[in-house]
N, C-alpha and C positions, 0 to 999 in steps of 0.2 A: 504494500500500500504506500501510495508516493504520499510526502508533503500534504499536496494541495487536499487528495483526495481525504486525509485525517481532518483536515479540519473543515469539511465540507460534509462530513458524517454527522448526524441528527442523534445528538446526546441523548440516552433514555434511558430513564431512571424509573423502574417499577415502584421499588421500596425505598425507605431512606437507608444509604448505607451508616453499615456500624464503622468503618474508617473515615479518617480524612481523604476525599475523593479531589483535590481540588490544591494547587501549589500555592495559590493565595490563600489557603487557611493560616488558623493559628500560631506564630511558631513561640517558640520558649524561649531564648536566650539566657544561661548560666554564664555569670563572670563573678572574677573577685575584687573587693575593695581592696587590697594590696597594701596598704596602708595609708590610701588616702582617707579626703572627708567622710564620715559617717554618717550617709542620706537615710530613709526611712523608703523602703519600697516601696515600688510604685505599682504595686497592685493593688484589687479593689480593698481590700476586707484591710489591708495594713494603712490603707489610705483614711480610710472609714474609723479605724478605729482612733488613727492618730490624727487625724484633720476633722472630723466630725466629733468624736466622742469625749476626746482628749486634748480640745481647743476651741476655747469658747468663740472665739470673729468667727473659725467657720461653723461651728453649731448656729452660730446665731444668724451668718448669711444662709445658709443652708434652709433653716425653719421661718427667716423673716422670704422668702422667695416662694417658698412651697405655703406655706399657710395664707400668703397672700394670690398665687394661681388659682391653689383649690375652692378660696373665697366668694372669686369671680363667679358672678350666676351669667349661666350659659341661654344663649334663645337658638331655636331650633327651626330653620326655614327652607323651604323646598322653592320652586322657580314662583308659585303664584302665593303661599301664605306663610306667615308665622304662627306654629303650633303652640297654644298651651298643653293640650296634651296630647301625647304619642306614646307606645312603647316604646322607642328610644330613651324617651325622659322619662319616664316610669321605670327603665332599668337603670338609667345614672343615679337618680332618686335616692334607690334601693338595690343596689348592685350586689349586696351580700346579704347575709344572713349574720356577721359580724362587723360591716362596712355602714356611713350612708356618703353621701355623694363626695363632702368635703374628705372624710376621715380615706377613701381608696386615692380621691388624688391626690391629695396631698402624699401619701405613700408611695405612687406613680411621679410624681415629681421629685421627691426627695429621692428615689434610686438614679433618676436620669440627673441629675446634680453631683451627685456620688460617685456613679460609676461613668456616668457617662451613655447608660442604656437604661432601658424601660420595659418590662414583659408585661402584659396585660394579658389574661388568661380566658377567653370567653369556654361556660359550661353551656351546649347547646345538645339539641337533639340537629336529626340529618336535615331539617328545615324549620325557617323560621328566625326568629327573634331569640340571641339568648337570653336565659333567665337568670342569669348568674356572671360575675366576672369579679375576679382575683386578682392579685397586684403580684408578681413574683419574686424573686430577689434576684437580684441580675448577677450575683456571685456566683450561683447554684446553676445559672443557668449558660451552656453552649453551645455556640450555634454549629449545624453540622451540613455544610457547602456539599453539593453536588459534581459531578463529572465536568460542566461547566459553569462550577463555580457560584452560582447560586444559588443561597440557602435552602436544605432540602427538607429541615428537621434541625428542633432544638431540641437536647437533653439536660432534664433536671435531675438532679443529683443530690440527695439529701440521705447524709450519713450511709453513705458505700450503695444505695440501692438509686438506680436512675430509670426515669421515666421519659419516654421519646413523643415527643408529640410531632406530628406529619403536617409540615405548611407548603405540602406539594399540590395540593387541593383549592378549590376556589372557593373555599370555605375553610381558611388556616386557622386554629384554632388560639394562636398567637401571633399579639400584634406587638411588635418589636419596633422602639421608641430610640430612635439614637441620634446624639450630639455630629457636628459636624468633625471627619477625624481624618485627615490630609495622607496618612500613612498607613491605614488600616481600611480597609476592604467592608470587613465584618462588622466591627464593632468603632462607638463613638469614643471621643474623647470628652471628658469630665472638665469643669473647671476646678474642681479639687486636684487633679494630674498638673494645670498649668498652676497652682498655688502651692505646687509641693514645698518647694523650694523654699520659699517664704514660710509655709508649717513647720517645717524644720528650724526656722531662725528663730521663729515666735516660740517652737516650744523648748528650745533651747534655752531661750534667754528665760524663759519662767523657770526653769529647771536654775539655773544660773540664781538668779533672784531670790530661790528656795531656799538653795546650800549657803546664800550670804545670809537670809533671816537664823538660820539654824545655828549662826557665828555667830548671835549675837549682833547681825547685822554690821560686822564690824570685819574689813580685811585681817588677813594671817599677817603672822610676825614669825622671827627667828628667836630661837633663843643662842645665843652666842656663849662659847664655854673659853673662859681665862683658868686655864691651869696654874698649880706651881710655878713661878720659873721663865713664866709667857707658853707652856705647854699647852697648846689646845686641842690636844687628842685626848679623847675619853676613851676611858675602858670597855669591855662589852660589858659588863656589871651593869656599869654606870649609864650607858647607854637605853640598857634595855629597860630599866628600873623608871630613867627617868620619859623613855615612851609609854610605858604601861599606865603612869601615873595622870600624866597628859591625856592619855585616851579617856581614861576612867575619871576625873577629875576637871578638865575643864574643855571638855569637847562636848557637842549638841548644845541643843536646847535649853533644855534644863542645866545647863552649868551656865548660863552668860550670866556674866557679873561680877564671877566668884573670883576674888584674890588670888595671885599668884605668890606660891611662899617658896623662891630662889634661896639654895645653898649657894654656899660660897664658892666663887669662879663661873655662875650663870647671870647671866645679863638679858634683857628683854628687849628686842630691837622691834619695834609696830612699824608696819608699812603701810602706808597709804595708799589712797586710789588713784589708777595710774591712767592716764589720760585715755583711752580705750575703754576703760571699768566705767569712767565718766559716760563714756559716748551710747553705753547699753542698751538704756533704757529709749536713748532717739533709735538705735537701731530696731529693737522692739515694736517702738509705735510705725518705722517705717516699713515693717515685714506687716503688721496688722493692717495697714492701707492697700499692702501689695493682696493680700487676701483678697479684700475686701474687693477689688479693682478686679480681679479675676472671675468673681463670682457678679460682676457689675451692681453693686451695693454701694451707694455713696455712704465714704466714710462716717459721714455726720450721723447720720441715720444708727451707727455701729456704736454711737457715745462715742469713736476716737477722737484722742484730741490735740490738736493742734490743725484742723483742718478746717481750711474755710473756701473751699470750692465754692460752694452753695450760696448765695445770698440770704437764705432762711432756711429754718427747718421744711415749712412747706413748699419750696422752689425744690429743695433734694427729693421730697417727699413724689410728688407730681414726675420729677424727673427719672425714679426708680420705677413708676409705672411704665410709664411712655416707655423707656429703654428695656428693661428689663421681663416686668411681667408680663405684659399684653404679647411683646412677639414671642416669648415662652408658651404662654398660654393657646394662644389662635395659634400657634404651629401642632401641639401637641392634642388640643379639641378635634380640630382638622383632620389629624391623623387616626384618630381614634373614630369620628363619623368614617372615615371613606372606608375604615375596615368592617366599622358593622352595618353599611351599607351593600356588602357583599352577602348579609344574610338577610336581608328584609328584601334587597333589588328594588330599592327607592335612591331617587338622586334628592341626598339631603345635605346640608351646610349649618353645622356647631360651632357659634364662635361664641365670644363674650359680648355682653350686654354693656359697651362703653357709658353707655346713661344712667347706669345703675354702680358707678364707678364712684364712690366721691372723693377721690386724690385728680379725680379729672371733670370735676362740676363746673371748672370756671372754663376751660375749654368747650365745653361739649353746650355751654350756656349762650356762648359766643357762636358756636358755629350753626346752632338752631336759629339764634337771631339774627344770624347774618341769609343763611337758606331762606327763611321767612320772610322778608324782606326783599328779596331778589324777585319784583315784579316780570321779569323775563323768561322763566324760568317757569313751567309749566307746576303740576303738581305732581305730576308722574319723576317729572326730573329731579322735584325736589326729595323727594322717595328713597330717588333711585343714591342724590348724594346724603343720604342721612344715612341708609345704610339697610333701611327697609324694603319689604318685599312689594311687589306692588298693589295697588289698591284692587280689591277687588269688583264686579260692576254689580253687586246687590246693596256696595258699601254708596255708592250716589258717587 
């Protein structure tokens, strides 16, 4: 079989296979730190534990971004109406039997912030509407590429047993939520991945911050030994006697304060903070902005301090929707109608309700009175630039 005729051959895939089928899959890369700097890995679950769990700017971008998407109330419109109700909105509603509508997205958002990807699980029968949908954990969860290359089947994996679900079908059973990711095929990239770097500095320097409150918040010193003679070699006796005494006596916490009682020939040298030790705590607050900036969170909003991008709380305030949640939100709604629009076979459009916004009441007040006002401008057209569906002919 020449060249041409291989890649002119019609892929066909029955089942999902159990290998990787596909050269753009996966791969692993092992290397050593060697003795350089000591980053925190840059997979999900080390990511998550140490930038989400174990750091409060991204705890706190992470849940002020996901609690504010899932907030947004959604409207639900097909070419000629806007529905109050539907099966669609009957199952965002009440999507679980553990979930309601805020409590699953905000969980679908907070994976795709995290990892960088979003699994959303619909429980359906062979037709119809599902009655059920699950949020999954995108750790647990991988994707398994085809003969060309794409995805043919994701596998969950929870505690050594895995379970394969088949998205070869025009009813996949997973709708797969991913970040934009320049180097990878499969899978998205995180803003927690582009924030690594800075998680490291910030929890460094707390770490840093810790061991100096546990001194008594007070830099180390020498103790300098004058023997006999000008002899300043101690003995191991002496040595080890008076390390053991230091440990047990005026190390931690609970020893700051406590008097130092020098034998003869020991001397107390305290050192100061050294121009660096000074500089910490700006390094600190500038890893916390760098956070903050990755996950597009205006510092202000984060309590940090020394930042004055913003002219007010409410100009950052306004400015996190606009940038931030709304293209989060209407890209990830969007994505989730067009996949369960594959099991109803209705053409329908889920976005958010901007009027029902109020970080955006002075815009959205202004652009009604400016529409309204626009004598030129039909009523269909003004409709059509509000963002509504059009009018119906029983409405007059």
């Amino acid at each position: 079989m020449g060249v041409i005729d291989y890649f002119r051959r019609e892929a066909t895939v029955s089942a999902a296979p159990e290998q990787k089928a596909s050269v753009t899959g996966k791969l692993v890369a092992m290397q050593a730190a060697g003795g350089r700097v000591a980053w925190t890995p840059r997979d999900a679950v080390s990511l998550t534990r140490n930038g989400f769990a174990g750091n409060p700017v991204g705890f706190r971008a992470v849940k002020m971004i996901a609690e504010a998407c899932a907030a947004l109330p959604l409207v639900l419109n097909d070419r000629a109406r806007r529905y109050d109700e539907h099966p669609v909105i009957s199952l965002l509603k009440s999507p679980n039997q553990a979930q309601g509508r805020a409590e699953m997205f905000e969980a679908l958002y907070g994976q795709l912030l995290l990892t960088g990807n979003a699994y959303l699980e619909a429980v359906a029968i062979e037709t119809g509407i599902p009655f059920e949908l699950h949020v999954l954990r995108s750790d647990r969860m991988s994707l398994v590429p085809g003969a060309d290359g794409w995805p043919v089947a994701f596998d969950y994996t929870v505690n050594g047993r895995k379970h394969r679900f088949d998205v070869s079908g025009e009813r996949p059973p997973i709708c797969h939520l991913k970040s934009f990711h320049p180097q990878d095929d499969h899978y998205g990239l995180s803003p927690m991945q582009a924030a690594a770097t800075a998680l490291d500095v910030h929890n460094s320097a707390t770490r840093w911050s810790k061991a100096l409150l546990d001194n008594a918040a007070r830099p180390s010193g020498a103790i300098v030994y004058n023997g006999m003679g000008g002899d300043g070699a101690m003995t191991t006796d002496q040595y080890d006697r008076l390390v053991s005494e230091m440990e047990m006596h005026h190390q931690g916490a609970r020893n700051a304060g406590r008097p130092m009682l020098l034998e003869g020939g020991l001397d107390w040298k305290p050192m100061g903070f050294s121009p660096s030790d000074m500089e910490f705590q700006k390094t600190k607050e500038a890893a916390a902005r760098e956070i903050a900036l990755a996950f597009g969170v205006p510092p202000m909003l984060l309590g940090i301090q020394g930042d004055a991008i913003y002219a007010n709380y409410q100009e950052a305030h306004r400015a996190f929707y606009r940038l931030t949640v709304l293209p989060l939100a209407t890209r990830v709604s969007a994505a989730v109608c067009e996949w369960l629009e594959r099991y109803i076979g209705e053409d329908l459009t889920l976005s958010p309700d901007l009027d029902q916004v109020p970080a955006l009441a002075p815009e959205r007040d202004a652009q009604w009175k400016r529409v309204s006002e626009a004598d030129f401008l039909s009523p269909a057209e003004k409709r059509a630039m509000l963002g509504l569906p059009p009018m119906a002919e029983t409405d007059g």
